[in-house]
LOTIKOL-409026 format. One record per residue (C-alpha): residue number from 1; residue in one letter; x, y, z. Coordinates in pm, whole numbers, plus 50000, padded with zeros to 5 digits. Layout:
REM residues N
[NUM A [X Y Z]]
...
***
This chain:
REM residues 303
[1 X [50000 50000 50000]]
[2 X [50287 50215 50103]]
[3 X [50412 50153 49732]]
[4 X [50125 50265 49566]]
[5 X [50074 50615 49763]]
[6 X [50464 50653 49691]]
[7 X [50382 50599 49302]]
[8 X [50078 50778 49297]]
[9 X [50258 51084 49527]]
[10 X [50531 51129 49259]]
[11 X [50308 51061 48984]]
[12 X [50090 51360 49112]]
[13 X [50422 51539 49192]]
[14 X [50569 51521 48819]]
[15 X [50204 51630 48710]]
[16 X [50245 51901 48951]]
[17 X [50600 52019 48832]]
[18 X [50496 51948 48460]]
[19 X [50224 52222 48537]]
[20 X [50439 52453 48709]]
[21 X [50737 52464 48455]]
[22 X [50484 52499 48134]]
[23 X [50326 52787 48302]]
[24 X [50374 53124 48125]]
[25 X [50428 53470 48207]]
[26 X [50089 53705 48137]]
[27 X [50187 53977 47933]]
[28 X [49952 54252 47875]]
[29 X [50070 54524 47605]]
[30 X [49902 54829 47491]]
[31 X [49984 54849 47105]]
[32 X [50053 54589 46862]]
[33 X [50387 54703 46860]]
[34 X [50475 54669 47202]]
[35 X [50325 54327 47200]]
[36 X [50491 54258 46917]]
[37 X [50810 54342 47053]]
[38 X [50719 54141 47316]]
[39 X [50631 53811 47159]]
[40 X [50977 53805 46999]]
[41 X [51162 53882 47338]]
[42 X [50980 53638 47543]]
[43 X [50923 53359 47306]]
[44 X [50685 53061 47454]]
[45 X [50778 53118 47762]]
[46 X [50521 53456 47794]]
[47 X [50182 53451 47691]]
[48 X [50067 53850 47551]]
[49 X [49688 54012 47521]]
[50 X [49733 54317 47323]]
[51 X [49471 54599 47374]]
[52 X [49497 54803 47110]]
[53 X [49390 54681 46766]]
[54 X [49642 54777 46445]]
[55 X [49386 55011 46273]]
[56 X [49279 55150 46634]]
[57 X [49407 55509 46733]]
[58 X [49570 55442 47053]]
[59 X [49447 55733 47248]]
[60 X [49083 55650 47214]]
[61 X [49077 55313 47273]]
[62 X [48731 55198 47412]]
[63 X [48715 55022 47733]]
[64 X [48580 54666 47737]]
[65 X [48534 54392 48050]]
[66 X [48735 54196 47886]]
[67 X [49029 54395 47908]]
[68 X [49018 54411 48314]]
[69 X [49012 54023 48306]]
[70 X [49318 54058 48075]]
[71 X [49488 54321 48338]]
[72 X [49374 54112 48647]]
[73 X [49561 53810 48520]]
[74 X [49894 53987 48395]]
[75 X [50234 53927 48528]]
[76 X [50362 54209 48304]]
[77 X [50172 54519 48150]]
[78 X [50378 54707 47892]]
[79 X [50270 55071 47784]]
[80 X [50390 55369 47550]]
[81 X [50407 55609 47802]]
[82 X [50431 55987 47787]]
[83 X [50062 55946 47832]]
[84 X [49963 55835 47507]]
[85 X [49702 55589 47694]]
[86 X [49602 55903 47960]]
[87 X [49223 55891 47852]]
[88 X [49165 55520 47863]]
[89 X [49427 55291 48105]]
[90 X [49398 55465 48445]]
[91 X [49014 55412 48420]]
[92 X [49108 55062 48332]]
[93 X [49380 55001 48615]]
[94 X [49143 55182 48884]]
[95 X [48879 54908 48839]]
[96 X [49213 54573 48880]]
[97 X [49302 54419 49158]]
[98 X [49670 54336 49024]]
[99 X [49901 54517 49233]]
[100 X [50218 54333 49005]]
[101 X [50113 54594 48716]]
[102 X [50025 54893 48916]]
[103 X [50279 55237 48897]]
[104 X [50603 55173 49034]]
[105 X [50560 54793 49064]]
[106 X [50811 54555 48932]]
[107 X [50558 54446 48647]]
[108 X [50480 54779 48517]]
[109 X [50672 54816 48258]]
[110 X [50704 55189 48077]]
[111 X [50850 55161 47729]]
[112 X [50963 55538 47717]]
[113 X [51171 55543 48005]]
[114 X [51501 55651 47873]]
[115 X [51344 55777 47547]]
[116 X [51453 56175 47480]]
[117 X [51142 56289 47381]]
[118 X [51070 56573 47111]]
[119 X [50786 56836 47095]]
[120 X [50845 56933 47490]]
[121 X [50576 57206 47607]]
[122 X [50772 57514 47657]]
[123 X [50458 57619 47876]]
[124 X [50145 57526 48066]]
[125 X [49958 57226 47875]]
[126 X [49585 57346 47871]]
[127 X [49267 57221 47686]]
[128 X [49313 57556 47466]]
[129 X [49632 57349 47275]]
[130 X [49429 57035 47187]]
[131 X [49537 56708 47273]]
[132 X [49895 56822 47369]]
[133 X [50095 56547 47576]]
[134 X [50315 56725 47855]]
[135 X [50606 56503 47907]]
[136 X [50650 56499 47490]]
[137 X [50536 56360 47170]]
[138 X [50416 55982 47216]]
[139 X [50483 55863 46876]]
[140 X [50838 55753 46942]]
[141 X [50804 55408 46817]]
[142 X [50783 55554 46484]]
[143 X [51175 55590 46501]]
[144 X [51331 55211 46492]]
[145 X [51673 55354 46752]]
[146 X [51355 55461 47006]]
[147 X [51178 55123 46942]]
[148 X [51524 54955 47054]]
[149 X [51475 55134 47377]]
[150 X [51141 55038 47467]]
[151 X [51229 54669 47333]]
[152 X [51541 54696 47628]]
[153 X [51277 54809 47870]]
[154 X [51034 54543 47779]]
[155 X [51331 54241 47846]]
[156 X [51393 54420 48165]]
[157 X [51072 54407 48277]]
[158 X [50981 54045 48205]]
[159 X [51344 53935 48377]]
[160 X [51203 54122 48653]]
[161 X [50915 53885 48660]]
[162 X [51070 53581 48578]]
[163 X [51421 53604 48649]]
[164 X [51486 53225 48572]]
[165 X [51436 53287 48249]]
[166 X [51616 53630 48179]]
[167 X [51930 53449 47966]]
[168 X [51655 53338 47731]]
[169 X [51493 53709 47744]]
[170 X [51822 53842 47682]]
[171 X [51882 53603 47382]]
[172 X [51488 53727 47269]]
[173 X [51604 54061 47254]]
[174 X [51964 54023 47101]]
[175 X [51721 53862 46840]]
[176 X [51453 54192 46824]]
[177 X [51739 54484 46815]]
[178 X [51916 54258 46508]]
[179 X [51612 54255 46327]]
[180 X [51528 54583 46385]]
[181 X [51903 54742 46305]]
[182 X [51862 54556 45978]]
[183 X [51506 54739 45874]]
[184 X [51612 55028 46015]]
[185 X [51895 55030 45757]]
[186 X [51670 54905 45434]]
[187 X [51451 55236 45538]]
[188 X [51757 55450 45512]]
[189 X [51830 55322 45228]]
[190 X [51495 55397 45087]]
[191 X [51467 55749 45236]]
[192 X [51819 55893 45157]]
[193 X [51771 56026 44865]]
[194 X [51466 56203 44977]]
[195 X [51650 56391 45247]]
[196 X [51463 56741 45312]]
[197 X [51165 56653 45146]]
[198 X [50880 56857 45297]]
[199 X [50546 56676 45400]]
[200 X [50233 56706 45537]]
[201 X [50043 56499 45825]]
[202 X [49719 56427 45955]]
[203 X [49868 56380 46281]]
[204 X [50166 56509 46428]]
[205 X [50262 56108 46479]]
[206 X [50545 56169 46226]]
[207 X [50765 56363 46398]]
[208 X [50997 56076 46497]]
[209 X [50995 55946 46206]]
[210 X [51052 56256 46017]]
[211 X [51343 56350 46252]]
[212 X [51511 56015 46195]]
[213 X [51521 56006 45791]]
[214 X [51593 56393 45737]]
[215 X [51250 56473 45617]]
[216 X [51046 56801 45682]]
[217 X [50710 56802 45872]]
[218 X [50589 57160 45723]]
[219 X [50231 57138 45878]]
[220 X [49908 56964 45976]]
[221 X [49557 56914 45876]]
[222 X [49448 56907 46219]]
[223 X [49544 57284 46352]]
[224 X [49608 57121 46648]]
[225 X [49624 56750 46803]]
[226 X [49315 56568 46816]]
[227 X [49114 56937 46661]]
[228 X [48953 56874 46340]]
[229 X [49017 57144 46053]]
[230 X [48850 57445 45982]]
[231 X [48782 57531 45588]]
[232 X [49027 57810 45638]]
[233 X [49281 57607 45795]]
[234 X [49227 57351 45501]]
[235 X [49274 57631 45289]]
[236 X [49618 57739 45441]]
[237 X [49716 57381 45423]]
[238 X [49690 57362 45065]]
[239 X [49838 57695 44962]]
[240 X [50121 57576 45162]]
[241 X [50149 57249 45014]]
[242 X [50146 57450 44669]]
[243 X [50415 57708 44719]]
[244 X [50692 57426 44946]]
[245 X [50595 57163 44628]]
[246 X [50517 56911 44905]]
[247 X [50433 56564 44754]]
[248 X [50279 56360 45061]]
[249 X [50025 56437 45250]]
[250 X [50112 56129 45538]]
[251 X [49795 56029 45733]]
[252 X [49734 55694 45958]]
[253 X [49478 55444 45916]]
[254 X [49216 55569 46145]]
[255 X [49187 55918 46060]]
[256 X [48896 56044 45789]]
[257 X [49004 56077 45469]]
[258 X [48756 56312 45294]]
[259 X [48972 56583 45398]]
[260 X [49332 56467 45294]]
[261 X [49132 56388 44975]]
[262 X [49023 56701 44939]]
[263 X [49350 56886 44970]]
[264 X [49506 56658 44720]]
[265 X [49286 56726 44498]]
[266 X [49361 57084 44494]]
[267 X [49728 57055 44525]]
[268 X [49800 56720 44344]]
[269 X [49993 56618 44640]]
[270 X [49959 56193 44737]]
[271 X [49763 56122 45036]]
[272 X [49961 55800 45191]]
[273 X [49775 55651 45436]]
[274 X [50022 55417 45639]]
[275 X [49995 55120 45886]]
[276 X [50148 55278 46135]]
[277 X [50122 54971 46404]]
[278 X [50234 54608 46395]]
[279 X [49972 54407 46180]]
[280 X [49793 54728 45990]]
[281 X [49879 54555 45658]]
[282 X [49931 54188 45553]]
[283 X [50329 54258 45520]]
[284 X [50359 54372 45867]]
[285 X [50391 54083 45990]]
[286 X [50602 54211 46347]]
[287 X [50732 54556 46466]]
[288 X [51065 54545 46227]]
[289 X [50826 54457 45927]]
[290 X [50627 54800 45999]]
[291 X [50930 54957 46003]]
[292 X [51048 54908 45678]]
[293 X [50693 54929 45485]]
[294 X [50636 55272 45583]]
[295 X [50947 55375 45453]]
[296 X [50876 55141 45134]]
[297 X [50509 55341 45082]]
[298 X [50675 55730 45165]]
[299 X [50988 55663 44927]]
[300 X [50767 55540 44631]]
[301 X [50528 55862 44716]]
[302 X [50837 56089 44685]]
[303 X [50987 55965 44358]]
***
């Protein structure tokens, strides 16, 4: 009898252990490209929810249940910072239980930290300047050296949470900042020649991206972020566009385009809308892919 409890003990034991070691870490991510990023670093050793969908814009995401079941399970919850998520994740957060992914805990992971932002406020942020972020321009991910930063401060925080596995993590990202070095150099090599190039954005997501491969961001259709345009502002727009000779008019997915449309049809600029997240467009397949198929669809424009 003895036997059999010792069998069935380490039977249940190895069952147990089996359990235990399979067992992955619950990554919750913000953006498709932050889970992206990390779904390459961890591997099968993490299991990611992403929140954001490709053609969703990431400040307006809407709040679902589902999403604090998501949060109350996570290990790990990995954001853009700089408050691109201010009007949505707080609310979320408030209503978790999960003190592993609260501010300040070890599981809380903040992609910008150690990002040197652009578009600082020189002044007081008020309502009057539209949907102005205070600590900086959240659209960093748009410039592959940035994304290498955020993919450092995702490994860090999922060693953090499973420091067993932090030589595979560290492997994971070797693996992410090769991949994106190489795409970051194929856009270079795409944009170079277009080096001062003036454009024109929906947004201002592009100024990253702008800053990175030389090119000029000479206005906006919105006057200002998140406002929608007046006819005279549309109208200053495209006298602009006409006397700089600007070819692109650069929008994301999720804005209107009746407007961009519009302009181009008066100036004979090309509006390029762009998948500006991780799995926008069939070729963008992960965060490296993005990178390089915006550049692909702005260098054609500019020819």
């Amino acid at each position: 009898m003895k036997r059999i409890l010792s069998v069935v003990v380490a039977v249940l034991g190895g069952l147990l252990f089996a359990q235990i070691s399979e067992a992955k870490l619950n990554v919750v991510a913000t953006t498709p490209d932050l889970a992206s990023m990390a779904q390459a670093i961890g591997g099968d050793r993490i299991a990611v929810t992403c929140i954001g969908k490709p053609a969703e814009d990431p400040h307006y995401i809407q709040a679902k249940p589902g999403y604090i079941v998501a949060l109350n399970r996570a290990d790990v919850l990995v954001l853009v910072g700089l408050e691109l998520e201010i009007g949505w994740l707080p609310a979320l957060l408030d209503q978790t239980r999960n003190s592993k992914i609260r501010l300040g805990a070890s599981g809380y992971v903040d992609a910008s930290v150690g990002i040197s932002p652009l578009e600082l406020p020189t002044e007081p942020v008020t309502r009057m300047m539209g949907d102005v972020h205070p600590y900086g321009n959240p659209h960093y991910l748009l410039d592959p050296e940035r994304g290498k930063t955020a993919a450092r401060n995702i490994a860090a925080g999922l060693k953090r949470a499973a420091p067993a596995e932090a030589a595979a993590f560290d492997e994971g990202l070797a693996k992410v900042l090769t991949q994106i070095d190489a795409a970051l150099a194929d856009a270079q090599k795409l944009l170079t020649p277009f080096r001062g190039a003036k454009i024109v954005t929906y947004h201002r997501s592009f100024p990253y991206f702008a800053d990175r491969y030389g090119l000029e961001v000479v206005n906006t259709i919105e006057p200002k972020p998140g406002i929608p345009p007046s006819p005279a502002h549309v109208t200053a727009v495209s006298d602009q566009i006409k006397q700089a000779g600007v070819k692109v008019i650069l929008q994301e997915q999720w804005h209107e385009r009746r407007t961009s449309d519009l302009i181009a049809k008066r100036t004979g600029a090309q509006v390029v809308v762009v998948p500006v997240q991780t799995g926008g467009d069939p070729a963008t397949k992960d965060y490296p892919a993005t990178i390089k198929l915006i550049a692909e669809k702005v260098a054609v424009a500019l020819k």
